[in-house]
PyMOL Python script that loads the backbone (N, CA, C, O; Angstrom):
from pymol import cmd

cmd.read_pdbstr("""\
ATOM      1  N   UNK A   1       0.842  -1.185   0.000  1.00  0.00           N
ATOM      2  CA  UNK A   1       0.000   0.000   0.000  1.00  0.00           C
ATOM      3  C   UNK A   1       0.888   1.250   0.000  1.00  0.00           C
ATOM      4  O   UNK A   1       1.732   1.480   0.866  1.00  0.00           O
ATOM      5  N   UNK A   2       0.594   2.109  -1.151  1.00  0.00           N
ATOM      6  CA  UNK A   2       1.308   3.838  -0.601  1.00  0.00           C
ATOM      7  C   UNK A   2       0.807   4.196   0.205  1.00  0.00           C
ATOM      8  O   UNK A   2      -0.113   3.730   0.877  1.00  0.00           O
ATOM      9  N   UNK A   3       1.425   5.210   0.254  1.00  0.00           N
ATOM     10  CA  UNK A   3       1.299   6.383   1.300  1.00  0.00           C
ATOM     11  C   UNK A   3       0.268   7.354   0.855  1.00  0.00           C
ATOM     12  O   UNK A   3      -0.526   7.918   1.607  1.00  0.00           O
ATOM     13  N   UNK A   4       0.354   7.507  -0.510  1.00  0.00           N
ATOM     14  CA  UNK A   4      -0.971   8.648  -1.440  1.00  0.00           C
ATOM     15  C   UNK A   4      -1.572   7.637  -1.884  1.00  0.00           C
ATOM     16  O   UNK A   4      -1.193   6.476  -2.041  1.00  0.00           O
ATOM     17  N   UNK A   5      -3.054   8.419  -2.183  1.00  0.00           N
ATOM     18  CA  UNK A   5      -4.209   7.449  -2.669  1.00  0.00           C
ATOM     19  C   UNK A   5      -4.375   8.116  -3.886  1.00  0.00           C
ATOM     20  O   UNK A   5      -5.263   7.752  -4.658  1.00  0.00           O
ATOM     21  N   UNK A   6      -3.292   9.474  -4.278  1.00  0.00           N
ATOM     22  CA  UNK A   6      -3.832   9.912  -5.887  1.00  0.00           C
ATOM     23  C   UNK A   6      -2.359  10.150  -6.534  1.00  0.00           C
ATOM     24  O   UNK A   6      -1.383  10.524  -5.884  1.00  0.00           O
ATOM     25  N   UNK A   7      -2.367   9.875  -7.895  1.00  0.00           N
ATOM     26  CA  UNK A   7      -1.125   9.862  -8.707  1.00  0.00           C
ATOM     27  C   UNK A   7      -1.212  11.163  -8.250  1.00  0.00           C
ATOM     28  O   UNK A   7      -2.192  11.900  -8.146  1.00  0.00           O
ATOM     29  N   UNK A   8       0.496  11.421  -7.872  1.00  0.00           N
ATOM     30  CA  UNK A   8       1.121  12.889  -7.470  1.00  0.00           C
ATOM     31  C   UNK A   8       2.074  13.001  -8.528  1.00  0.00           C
ATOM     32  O   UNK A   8       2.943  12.145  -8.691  1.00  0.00           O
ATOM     33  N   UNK A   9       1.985  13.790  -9.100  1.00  0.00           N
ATOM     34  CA  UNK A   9       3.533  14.145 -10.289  1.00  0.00           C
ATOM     35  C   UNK A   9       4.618  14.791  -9.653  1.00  0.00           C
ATOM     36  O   UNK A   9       4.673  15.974  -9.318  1.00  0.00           O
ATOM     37  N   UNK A  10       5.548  13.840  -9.505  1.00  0.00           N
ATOM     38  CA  UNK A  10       7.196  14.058  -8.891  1.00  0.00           C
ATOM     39  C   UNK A  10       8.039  15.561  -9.476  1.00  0.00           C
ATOM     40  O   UNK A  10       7.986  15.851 -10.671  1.00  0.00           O
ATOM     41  N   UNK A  11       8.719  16.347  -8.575  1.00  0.00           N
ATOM     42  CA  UNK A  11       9.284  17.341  -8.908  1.00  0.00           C
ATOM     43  C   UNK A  11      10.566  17.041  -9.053  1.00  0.00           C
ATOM     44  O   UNK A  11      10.898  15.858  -9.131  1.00  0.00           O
ATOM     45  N   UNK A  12      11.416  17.968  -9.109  1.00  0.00           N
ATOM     46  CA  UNK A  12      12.511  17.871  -9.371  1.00  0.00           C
ATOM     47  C   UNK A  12      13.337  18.781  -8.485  1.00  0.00           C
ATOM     48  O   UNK A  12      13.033  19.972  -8.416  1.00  0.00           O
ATOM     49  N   UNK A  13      14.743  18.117  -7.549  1.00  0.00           N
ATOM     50  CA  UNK A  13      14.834  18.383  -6.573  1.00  0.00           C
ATOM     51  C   UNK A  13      15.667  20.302  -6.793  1.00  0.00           C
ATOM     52  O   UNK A  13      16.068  20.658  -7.901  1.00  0.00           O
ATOM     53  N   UNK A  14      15.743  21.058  -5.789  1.00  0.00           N
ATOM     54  CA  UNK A  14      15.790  21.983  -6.001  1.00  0.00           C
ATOM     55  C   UNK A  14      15.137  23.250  -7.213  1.00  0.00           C
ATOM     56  O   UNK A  14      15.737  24.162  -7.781  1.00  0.00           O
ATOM     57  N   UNK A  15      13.949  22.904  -7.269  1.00  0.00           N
ATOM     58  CA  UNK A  15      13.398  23.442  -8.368  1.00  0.00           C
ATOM     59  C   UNK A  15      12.219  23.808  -7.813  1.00  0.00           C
ATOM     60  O   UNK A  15      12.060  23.385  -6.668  1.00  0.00           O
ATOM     61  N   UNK A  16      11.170  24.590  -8.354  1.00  0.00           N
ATOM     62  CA  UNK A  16       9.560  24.918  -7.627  1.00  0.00           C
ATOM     63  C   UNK A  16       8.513  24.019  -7.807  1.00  0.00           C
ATOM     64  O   UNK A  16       7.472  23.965  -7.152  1.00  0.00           O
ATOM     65  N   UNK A  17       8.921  23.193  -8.908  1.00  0.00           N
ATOM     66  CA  UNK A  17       8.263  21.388  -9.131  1.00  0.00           C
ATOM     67  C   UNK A  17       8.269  20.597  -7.780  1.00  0.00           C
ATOM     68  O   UNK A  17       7.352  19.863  -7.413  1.00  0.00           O
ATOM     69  N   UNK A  18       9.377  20.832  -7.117  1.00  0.00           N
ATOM     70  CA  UNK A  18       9.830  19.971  -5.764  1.00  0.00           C
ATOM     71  C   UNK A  18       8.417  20.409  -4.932  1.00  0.00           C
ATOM     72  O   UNK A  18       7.439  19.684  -4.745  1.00  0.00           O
ATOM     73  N   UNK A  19       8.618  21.933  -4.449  1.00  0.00           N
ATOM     74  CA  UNK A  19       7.276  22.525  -3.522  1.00  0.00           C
ATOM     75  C   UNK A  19       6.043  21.991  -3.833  1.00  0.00           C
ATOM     76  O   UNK A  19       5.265  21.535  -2.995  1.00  0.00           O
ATOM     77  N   UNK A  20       5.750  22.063  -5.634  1.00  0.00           N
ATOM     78  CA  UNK A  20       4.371  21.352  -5.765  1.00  0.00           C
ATOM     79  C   UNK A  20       4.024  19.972  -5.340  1.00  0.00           C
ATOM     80  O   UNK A  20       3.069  19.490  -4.732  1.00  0.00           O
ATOM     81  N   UNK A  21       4.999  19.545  -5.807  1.00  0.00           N
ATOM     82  CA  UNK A  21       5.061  18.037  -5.393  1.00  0.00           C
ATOM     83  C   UNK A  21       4.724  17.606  -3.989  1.00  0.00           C
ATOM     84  O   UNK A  21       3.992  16.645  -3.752  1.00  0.00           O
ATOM     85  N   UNK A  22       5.554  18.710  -2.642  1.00  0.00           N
ATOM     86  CA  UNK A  22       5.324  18.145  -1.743  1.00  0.00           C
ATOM     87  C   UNK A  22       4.325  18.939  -1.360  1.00  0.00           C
ATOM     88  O   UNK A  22       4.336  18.978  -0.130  1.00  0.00           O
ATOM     89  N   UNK A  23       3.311  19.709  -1.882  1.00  0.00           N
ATOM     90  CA  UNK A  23       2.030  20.621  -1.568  1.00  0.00           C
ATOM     91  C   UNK A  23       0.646  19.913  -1.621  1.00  0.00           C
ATOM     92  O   UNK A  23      -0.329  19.893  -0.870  1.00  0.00           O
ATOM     93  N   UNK A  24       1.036  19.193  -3.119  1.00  0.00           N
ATOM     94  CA  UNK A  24      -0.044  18.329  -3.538  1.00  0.00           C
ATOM     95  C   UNK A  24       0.065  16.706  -2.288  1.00  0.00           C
ATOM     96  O   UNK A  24      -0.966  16.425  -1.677  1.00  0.00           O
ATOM     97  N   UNK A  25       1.244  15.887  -2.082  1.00  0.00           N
ATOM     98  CA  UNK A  25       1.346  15.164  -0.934  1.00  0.00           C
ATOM     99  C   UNK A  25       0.723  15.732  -0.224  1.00  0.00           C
ATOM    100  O   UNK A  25      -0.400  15.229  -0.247  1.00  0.00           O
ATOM    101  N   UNK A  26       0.787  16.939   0.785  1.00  0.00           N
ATOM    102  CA  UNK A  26       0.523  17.308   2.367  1.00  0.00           C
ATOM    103  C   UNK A  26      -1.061  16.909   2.051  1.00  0.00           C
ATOM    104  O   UNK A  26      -1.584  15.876   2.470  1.00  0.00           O
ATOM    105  N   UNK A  27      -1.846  18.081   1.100  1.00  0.00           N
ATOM    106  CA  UNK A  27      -3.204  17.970   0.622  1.00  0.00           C
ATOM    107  C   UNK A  27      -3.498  16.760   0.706  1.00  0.00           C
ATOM    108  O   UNK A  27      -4.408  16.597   1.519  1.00  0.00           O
ATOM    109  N   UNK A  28      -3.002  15.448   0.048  1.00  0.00           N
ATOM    110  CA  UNK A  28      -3.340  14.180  -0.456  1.00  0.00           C
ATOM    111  C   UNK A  28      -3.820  13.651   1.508  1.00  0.00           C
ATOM    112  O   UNK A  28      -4.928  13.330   1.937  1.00  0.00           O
ATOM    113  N   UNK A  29      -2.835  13.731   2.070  1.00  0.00           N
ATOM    114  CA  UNK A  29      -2.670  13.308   3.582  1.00  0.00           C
ATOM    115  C   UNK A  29      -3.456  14.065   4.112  1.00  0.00           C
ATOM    116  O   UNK A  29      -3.948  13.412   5.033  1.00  0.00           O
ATOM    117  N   UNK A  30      -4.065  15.464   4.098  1.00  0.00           N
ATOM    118  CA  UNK A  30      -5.214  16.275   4.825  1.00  0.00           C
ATOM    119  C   UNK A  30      -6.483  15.708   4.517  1.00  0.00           C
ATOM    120  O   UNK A  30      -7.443  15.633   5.284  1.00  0.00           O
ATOM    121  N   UNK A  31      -6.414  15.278   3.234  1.00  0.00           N
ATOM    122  CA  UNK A  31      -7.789  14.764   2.913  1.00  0.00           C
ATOM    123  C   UNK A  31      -7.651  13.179   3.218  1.00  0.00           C
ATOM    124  O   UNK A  31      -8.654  12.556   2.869  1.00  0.00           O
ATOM    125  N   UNK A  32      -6.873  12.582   3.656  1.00  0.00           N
ATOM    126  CA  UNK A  32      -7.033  10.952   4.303  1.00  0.00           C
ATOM    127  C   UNK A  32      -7.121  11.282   5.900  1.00  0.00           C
ATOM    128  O   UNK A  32      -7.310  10.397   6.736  1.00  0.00           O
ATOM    129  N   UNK A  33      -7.001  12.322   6.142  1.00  0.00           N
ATOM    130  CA  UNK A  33      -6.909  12.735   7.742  1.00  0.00           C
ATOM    131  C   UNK A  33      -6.010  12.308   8.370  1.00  0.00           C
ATOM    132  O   UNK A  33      -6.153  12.225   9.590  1.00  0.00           O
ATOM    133  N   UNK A  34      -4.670  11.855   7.700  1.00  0.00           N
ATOM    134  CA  UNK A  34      -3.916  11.521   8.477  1.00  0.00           C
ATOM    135  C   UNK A  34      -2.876  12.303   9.026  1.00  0.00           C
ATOM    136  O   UNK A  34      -1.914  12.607   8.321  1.00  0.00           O
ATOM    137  N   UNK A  35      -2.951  12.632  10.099  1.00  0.00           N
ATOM    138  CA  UNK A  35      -1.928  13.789  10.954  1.00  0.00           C
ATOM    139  C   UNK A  35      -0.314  13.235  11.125  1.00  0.00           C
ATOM    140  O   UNK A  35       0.432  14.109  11.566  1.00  0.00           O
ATOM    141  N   UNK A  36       0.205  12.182  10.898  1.00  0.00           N
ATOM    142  CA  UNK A  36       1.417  11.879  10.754  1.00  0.00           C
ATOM    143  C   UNK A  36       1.959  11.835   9.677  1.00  0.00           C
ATOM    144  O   UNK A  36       3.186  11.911   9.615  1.00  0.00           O
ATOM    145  N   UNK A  37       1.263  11.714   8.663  1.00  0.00           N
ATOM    146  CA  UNK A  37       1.552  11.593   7.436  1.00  0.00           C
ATOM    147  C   UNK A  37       1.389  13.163   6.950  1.00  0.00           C
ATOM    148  O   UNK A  37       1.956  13.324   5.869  1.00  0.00           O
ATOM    149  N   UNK A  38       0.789  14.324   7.437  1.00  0.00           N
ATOM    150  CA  UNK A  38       0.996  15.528   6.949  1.00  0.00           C
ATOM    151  C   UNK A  38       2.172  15.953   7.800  1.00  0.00           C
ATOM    152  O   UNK A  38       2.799  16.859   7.251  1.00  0.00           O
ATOM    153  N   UNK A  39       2.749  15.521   9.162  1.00  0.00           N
ATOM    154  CA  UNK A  39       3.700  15.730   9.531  1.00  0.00           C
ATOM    155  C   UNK A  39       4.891  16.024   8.417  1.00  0.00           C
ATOM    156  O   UNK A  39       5.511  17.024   8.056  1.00  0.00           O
ATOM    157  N   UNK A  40       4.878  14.420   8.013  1.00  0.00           N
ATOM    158  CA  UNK A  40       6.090  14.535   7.077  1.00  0.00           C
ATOM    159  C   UNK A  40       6.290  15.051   5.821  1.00  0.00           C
ATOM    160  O   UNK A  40       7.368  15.128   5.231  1.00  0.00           O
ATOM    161  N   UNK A  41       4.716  15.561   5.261  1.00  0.00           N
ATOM    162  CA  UNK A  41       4.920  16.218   4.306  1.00  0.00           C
ATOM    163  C   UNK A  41       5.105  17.816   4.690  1.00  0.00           C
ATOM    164  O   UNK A  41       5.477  18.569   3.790  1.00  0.00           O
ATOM    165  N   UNK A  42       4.941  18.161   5.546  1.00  0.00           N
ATOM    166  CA  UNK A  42       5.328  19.102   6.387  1.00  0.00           C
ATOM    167  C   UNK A  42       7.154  19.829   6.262  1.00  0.00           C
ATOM    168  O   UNK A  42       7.886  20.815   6.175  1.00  0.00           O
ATOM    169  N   UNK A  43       7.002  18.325   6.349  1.00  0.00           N
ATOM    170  CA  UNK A  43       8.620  18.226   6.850  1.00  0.00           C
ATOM    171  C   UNK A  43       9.364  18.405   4.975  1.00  0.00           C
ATOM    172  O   UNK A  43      10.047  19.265   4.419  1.00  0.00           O
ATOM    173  N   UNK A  44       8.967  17.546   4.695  1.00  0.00           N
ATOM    174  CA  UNK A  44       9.465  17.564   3.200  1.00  0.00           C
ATOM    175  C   UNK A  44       9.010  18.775   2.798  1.00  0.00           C
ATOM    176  O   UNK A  44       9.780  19.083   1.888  1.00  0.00           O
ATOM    177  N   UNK A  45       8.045  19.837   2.962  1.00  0.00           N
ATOM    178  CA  UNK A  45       8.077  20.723   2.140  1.00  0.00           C
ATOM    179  C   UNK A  45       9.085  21.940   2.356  1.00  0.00           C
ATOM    180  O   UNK A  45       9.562  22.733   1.544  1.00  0.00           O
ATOM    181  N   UNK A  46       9.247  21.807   3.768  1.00  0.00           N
ATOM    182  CA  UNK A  46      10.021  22.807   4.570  1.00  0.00           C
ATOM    183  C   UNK A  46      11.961  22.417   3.340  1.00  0.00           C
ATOM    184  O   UNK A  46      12.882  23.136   2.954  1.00  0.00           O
ATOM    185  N   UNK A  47      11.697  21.268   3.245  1.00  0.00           N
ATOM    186  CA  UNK A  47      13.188  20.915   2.547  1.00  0.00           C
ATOM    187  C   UNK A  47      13.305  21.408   1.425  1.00  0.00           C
ATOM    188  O   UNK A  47      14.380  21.826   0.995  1.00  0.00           O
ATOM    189  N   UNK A  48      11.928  21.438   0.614  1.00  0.00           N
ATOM    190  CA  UNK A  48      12.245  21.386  -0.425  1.00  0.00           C
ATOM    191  C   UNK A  48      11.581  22.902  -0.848  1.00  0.00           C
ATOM    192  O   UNK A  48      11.371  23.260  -2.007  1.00  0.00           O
ATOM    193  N   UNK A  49      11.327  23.634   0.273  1.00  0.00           N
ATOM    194  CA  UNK A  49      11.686  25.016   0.301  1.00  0.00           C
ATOM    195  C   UNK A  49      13.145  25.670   0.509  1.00  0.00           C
ATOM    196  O   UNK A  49      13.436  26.791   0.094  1.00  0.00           O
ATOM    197  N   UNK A  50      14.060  24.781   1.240  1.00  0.00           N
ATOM    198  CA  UNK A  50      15.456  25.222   1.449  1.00  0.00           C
ATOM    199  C   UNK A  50      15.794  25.532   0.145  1.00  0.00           C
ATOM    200  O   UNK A  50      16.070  26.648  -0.296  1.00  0.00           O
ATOM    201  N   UNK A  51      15.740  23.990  -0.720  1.00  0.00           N
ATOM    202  CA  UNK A  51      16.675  23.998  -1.597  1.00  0.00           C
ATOM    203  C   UNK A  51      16.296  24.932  -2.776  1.00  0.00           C
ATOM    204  O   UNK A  51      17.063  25.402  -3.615  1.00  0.00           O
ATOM    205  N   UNK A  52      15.020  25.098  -2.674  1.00  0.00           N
ATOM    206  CA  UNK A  52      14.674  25.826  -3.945  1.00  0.00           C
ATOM    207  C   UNK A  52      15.326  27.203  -3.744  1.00  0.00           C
ATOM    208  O   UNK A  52      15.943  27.801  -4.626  1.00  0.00           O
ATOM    209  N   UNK A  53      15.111  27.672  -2.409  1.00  0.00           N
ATOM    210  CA  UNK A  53      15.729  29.369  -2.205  1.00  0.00           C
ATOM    211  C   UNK A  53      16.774  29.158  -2.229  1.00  0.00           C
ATOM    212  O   UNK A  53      17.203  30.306  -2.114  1.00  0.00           O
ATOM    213  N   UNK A  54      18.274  28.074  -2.342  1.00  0.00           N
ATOM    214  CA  UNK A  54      19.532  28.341  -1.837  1.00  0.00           C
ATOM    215  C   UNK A  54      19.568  28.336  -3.516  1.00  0.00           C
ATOM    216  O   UNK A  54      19.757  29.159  -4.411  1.00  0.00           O
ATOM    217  N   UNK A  55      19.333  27.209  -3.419  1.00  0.00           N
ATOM    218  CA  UNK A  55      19.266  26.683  -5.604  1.00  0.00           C
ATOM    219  C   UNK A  55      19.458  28.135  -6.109  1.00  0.00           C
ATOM    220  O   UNK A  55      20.565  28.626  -6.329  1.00  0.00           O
ATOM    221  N   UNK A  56      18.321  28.748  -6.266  1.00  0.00           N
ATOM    222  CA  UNK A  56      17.719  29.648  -7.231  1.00  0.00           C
ATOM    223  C   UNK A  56      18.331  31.504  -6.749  1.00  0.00           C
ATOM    224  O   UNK A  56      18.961  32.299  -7.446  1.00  0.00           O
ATOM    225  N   UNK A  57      17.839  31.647  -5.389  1.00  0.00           N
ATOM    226  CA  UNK A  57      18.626  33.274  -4.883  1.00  0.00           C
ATOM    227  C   UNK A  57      19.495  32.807  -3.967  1.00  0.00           C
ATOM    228  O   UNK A  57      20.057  33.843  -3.610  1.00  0.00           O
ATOM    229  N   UNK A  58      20.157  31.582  -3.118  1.00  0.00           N
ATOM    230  CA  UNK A  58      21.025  31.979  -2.365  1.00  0.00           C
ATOM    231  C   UNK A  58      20.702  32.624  -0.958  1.00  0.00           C
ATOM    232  O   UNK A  58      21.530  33.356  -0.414  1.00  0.00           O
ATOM    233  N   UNK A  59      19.036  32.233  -0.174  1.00  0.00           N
ATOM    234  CA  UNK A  59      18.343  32.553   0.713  1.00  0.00           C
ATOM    235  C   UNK A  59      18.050  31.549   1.256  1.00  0.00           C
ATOM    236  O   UNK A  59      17.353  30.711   0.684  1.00  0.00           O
ATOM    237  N   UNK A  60      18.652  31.328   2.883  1.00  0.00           N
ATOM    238  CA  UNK A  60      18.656  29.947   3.738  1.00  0.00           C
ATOM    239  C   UNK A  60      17.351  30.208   4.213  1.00  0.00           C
ATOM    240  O   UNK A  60      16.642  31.214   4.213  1.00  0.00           O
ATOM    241  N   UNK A  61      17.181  28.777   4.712  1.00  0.00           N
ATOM    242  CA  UNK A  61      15.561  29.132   5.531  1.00  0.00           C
ATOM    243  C   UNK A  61      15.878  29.764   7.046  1.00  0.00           C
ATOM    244  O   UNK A  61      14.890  30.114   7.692  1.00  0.00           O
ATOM    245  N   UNK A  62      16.774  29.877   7.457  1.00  0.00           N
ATOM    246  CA  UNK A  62      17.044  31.316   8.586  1.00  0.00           C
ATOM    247  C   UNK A  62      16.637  32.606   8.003  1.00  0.00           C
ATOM    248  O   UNK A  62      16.298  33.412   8.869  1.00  0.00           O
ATOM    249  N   UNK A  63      16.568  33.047   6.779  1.00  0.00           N
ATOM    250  CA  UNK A  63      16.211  34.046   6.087  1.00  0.00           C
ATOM    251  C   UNK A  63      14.535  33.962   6.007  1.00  0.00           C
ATOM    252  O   UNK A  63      13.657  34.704   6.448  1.00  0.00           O
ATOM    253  N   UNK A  64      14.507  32.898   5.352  1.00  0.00           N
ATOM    254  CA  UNK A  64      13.179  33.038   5.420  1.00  0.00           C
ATOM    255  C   UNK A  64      12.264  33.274   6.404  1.00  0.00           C
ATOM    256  O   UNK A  64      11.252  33.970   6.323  1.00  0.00           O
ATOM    257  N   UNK A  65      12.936  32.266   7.931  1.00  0.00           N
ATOM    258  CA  UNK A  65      11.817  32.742   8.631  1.00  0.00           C
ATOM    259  C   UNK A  65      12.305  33.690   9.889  1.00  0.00           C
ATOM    260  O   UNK A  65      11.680  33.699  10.950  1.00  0.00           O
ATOM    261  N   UNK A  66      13.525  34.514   9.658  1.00  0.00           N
ATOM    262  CA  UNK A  66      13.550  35.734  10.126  1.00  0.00           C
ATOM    263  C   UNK A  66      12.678  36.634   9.184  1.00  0.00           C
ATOM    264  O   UNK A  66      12.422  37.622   9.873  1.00  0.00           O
ATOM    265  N   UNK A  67      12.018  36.808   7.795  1.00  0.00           N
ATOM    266  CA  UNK A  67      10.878  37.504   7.434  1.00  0.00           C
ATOM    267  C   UNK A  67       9.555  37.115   7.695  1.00  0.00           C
ATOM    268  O   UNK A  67       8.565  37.845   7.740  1.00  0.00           O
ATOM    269  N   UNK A  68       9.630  35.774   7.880  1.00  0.00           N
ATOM    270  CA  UNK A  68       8.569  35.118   8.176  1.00  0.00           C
ATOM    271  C   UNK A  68       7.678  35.944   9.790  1.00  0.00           C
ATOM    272  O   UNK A  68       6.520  36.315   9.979  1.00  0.00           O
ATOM    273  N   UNK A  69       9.195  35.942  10.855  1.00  0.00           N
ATOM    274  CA  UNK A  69       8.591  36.320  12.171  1.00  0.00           C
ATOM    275  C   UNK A  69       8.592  37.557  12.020  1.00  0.00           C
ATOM    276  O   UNK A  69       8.802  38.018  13.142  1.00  0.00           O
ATOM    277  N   UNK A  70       8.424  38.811  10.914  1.00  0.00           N
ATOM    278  CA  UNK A  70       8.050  39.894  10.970  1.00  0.00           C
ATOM    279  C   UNK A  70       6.569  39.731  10.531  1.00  0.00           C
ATOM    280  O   UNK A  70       5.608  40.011  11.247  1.00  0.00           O
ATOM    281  N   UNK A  71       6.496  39.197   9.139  1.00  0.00           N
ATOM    282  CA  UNK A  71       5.176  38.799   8.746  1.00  0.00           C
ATOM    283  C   UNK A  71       4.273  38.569   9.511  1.00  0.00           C
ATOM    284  O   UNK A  71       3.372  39.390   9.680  1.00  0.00           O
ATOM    285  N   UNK A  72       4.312  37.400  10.146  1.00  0.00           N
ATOM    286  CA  UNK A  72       3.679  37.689  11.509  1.00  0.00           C
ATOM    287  C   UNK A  72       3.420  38.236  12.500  1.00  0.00           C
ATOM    288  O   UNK A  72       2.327  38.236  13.066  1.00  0.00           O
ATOM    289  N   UNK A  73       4.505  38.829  12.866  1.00  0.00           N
ATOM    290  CA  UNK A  73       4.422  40.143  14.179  1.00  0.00           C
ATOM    291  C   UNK A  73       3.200  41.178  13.094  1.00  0.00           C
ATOM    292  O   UNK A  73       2.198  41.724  13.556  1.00  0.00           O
ATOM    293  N   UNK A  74       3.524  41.217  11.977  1.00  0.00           N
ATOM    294  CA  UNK A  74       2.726  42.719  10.758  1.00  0.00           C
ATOM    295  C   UNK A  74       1.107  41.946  11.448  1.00  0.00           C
ATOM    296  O   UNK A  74       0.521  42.365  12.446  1.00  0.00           O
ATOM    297  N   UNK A  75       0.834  41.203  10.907  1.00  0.00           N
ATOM    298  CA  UNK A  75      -0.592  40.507  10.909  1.00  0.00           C
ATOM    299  C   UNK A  75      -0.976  40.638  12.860  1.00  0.00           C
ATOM    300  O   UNK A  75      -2.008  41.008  13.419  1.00  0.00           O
ATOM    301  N   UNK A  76       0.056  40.264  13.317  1.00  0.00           N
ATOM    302  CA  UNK A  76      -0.832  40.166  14.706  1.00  0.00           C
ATOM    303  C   UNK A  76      -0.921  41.738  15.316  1.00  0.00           C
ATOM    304  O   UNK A  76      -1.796  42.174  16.064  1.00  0.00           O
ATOM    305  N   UNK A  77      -0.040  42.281  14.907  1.00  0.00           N
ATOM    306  CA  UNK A  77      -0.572  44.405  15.304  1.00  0.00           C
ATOM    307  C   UNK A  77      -1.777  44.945  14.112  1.00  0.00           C
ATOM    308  O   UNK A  77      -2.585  45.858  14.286  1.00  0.00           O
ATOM    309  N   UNK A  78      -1.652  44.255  13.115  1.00  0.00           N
ATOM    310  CA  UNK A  78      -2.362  44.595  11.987  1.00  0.00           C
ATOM    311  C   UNK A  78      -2.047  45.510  11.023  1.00  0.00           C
ATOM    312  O   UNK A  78      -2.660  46.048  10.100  1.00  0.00           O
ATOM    313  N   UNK A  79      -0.906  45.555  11.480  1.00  0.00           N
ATOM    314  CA  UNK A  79      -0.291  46.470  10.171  1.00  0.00           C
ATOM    315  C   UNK A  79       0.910  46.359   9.527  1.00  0.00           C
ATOM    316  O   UNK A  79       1.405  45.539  10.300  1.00  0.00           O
ATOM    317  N   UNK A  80       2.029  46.608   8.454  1.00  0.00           N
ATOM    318  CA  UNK A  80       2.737  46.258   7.775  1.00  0.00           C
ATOM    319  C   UNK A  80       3.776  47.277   7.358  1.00  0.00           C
ATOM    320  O   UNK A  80       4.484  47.136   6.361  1.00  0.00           O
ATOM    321  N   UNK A  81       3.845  48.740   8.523  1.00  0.00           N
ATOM    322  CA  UNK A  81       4.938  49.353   8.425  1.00  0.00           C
ATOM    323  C   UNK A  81       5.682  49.001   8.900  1.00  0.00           C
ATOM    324  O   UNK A  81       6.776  49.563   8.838  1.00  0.00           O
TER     325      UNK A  81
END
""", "prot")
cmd.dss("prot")
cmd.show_as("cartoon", "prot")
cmd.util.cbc("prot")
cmd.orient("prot")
């Protein structure tokens, strides 16, 4: 038995194919309800967000989510100066 219950089309590693790939997985696992299994697509997407930003601009995911925790701080005051 897999792990997905729907043909997923494979990306290609360091590329934005990779993200879809593991976007469409997480989805596949939200809709079987399985919470361990979105864990790891969780996990895989977070990777295959690294590689795409180091790949492509040369932006670690320390970068990312030092903008990330402004983004959020913007949304929870409600504003974005």
């Amino acid at each position: 038995m897999a792990y997905h219950l729907k043909e997923i089309k494979k990306g290609k590693v360091g590329e934005f194919s990779k993200i879809k790939e593991e976007i469409d997985e997480l989805l596949d696992a939200q809709e079987q309800g399985d919470n361990i299994l979105m864990l790891c697509e969780l996990c895989d997407l977070i990777g295959a967000i690294e590689l795409f930003t180091l790949n492509k601009y040369n932006i670690s995911i320390d970068d990312l989510k030092k903008f990330s925790d402004k983004t959020r701080a913007a949304f929870v005051e409600g504003k974005r100066r």
